[in-house]
C-alpha positions in Angstrom: 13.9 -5.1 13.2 11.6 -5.9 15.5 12.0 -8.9 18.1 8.3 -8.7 19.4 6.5 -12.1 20.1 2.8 -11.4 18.7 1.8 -15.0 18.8 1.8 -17.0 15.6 5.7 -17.5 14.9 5.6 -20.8 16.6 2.7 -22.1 14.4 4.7 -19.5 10.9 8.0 -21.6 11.9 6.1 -25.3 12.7 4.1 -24.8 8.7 7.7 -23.3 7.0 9.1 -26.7 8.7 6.9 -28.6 7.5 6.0 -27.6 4.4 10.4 -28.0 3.1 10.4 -31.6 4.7 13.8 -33.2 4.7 15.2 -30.4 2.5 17.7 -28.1 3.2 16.9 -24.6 4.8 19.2 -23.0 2.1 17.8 -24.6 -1.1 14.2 -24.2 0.5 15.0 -20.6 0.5 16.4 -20.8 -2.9 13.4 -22.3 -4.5 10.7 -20.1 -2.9 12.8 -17.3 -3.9 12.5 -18.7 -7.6 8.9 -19.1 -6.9 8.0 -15.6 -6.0 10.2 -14.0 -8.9 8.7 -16.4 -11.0 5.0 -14.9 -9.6 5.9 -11.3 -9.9 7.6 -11.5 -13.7 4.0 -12.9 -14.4 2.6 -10.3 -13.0 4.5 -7.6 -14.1 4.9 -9.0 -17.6 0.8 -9.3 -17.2 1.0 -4.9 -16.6 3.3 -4.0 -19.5 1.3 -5.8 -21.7 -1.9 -4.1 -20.8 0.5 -0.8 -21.1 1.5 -0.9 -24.6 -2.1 -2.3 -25.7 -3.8 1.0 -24.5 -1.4 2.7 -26.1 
């Protein structure tokens, strides 16, 4: 892993801040992590569907 400074972390970590408010860093993670599942089953669901119709 890199540990390079390329110049936006300070403004990526200021936004994550405030974007989870007075919630906890743990179930902020927890609930993006739901989010992003929650986007790629779409997605993925989305794909297998147009799979077995062109069948």
């Amino acid at each position: 892993m890199s540990t390079a400074n390329i110049g936006f972390e300070e403004t990526l970590w200021k936004s994550a801040d405030k974007l989870r408010g007075s919630m906890d860093s743990a179930e902020f993670y927890g609930l993006f992590n739901r989010k992003l599942r929650g986007v790629y089953s779409c997605v993925i669901e989305n794909e297998l569907y147009d799979l077995i119709i062109s069948l």
